[in-house]
N, C-alpha and C positions, 0 to 999 in steps of 0.2 A: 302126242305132241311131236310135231316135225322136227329131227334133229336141226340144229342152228349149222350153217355150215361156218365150216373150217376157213379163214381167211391163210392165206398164202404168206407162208413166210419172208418169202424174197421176190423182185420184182419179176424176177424173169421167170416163175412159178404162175405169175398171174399173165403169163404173152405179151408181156413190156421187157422193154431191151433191159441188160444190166447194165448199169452205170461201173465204166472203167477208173477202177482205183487209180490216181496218179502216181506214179512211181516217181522213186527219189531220185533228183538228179545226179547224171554221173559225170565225172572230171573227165574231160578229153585232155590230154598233154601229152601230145606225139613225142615232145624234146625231150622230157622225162620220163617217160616209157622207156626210150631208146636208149635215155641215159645209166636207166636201172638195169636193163638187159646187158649192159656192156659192163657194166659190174661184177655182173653174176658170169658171167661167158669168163672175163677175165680170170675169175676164182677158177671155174670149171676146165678151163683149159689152161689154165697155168699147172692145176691140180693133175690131170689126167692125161692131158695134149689134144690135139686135135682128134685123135684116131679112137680114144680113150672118152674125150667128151660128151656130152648125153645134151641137147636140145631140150626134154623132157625134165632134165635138171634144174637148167638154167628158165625154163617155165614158171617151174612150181619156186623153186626161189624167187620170181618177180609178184606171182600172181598174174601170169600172162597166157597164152598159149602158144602152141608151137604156126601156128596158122597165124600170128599175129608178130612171131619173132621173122618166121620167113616171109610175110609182108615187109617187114621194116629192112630186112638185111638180104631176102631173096635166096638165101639159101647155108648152110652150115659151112662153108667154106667161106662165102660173105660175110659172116658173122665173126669167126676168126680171125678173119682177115682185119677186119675195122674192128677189133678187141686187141689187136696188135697195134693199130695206128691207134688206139686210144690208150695205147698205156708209154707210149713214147711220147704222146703228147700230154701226158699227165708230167711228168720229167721235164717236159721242155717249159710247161706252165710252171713249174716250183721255180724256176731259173728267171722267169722271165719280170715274176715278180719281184724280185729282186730292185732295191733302189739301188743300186751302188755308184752313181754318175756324181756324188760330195765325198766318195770316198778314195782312200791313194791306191794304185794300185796295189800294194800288197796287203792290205785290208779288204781291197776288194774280191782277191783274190781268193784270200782265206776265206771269205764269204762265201764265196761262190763255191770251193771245194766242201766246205761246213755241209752245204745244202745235200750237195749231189750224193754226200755220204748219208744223210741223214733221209733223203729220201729213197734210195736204195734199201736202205735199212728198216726201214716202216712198209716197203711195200716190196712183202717176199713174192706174190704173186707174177705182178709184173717180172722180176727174176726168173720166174718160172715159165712162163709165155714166152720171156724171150729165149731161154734155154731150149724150150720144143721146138720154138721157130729153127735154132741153129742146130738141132738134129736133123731139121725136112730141110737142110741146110739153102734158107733162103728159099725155098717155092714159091711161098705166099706173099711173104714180103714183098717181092720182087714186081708181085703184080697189082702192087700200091702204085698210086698214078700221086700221092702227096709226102709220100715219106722222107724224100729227100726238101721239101720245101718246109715239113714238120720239126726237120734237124736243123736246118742251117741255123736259124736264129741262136742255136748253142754255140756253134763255131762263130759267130759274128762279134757276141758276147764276148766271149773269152777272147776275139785278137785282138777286140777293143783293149780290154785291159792289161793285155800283154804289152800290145805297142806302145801304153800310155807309162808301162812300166820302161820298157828301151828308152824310150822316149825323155824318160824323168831322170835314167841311167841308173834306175833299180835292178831291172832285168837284164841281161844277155841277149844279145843278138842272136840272128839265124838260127831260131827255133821255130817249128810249124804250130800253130794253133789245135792243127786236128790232131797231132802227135801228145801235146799237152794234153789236149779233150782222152785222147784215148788211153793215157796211163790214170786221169784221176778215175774214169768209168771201169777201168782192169781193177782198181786199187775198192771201188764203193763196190762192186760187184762180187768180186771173189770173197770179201766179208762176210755176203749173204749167200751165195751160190756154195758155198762148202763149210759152211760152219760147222754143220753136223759132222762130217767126216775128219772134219781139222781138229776140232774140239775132242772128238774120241780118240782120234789116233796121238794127240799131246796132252790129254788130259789137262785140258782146260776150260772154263766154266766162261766160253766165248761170248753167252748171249747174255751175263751180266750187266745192268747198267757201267761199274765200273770198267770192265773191258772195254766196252765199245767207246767210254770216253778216251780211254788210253789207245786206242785204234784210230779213232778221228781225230787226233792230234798226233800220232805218228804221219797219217793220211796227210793230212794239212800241212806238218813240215816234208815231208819229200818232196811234195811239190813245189814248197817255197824254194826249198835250197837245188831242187834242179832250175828253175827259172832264174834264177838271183844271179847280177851278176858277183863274178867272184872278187 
């Protein structure tokens, strides 16, 4: 008896094409790509600096590649570079949401310093990105074509509500805006750029909830009683 033959397990076993399995579809989002890499860049180079940063870091954190990070940014100085304008612009967004246009100035005021404390405070990194930038003392920054148009909306802010405070005869005259802006950023910065060394060297337990309430109310009145008039 003829053996029976063997029928073909698969089509392409019998000289018929295979049928291409569909594959599942994948999410293109260029803006959230770029959004997540800027995240990650920011951790990595706040962490390490630029010199110290790892590309291949900042990949495998997103789930991206490095072929697709230097597509979007063009190159690892490009990328820290807009990890820099995106973490001043994160700072500038906390401020900007801000309602304060029903409130007096010195409510407003206090608001606004509240913030800049409170977001300094949450986000060590950006502290750290900007501290590398001001060891490569300004290189990068410098070659931001937005950075000064990122800032100003802060200084605009705040002479709004200073002058409404002159204005009301809350505040004192012939003070600068950007003077103001620069002591409450001295006063939210140094919180977080030295705690560690502050904390050891006074033995103080700085990064407690209660510290920092008692810090962001020291913060909030300097400012009031340097601005006020007397």
């Amino acid at each position: 008896m003829a053996p029976t033959a063997r029928k073909p397990a698969h089509a392409a076993e019998a000289g018929q094409p295979r049928k291409r399995v569909a594959a599942e579809p994948r999410t293109h989002d260029p803006e959230r790509t770029k959004a997540a890499i800027l995240r990650a860049a920011i951790v990595e180079f706040g962490e390490k600096g630029l010199a110290g940063g790892r590309i291949d870091e900042i990949a495998a954190a997103t789930h991206t590649s490095k072929r697709m990070i230097y597509y979007y940014f063009g190159s690892k100085d490009g990328l820290y570079l807009a990890a820099l304008e995106q973490s001043y612009a994160r700072v500038r967004d906390s401020e900007l949401q801000l309602r304060l246009d029903d409130m007096d100035p010195q409510t407003a005021l206090r608001c606004l310093v509240t913030v800049m404390f409170d977001h300094h405070l949450d986000n060590e990194h950006y502290i750290r990105i900007v501290m590398s930038e001001n060891i490569n003392r300004g290189r990068y920054l410098k070659q931001s074509s937005k950075i000064q148009e990122l800032n100003r909306p802060a200084i605009t802010l705040l002479r709004s509500i200073y002058d409404s405070g002159v204005a009301a005869g809350l505040f004192r005259p012939g003070l600068d805006a950007t003077d103001i802006h620069a002591s409450i950023s001295a006063l939210s910065f140094f919180n977080v750029s030295n705690r560690h060394t502050f904390g050891l060297i006074f033995q103080q337990d700085n990064q407690s909830p209660a510290y920092q309430a008692n810090r962001r109310e020291n913060v909030v009145q300097m400012i009031l009683r340097y601005v006020r008039h007397p």
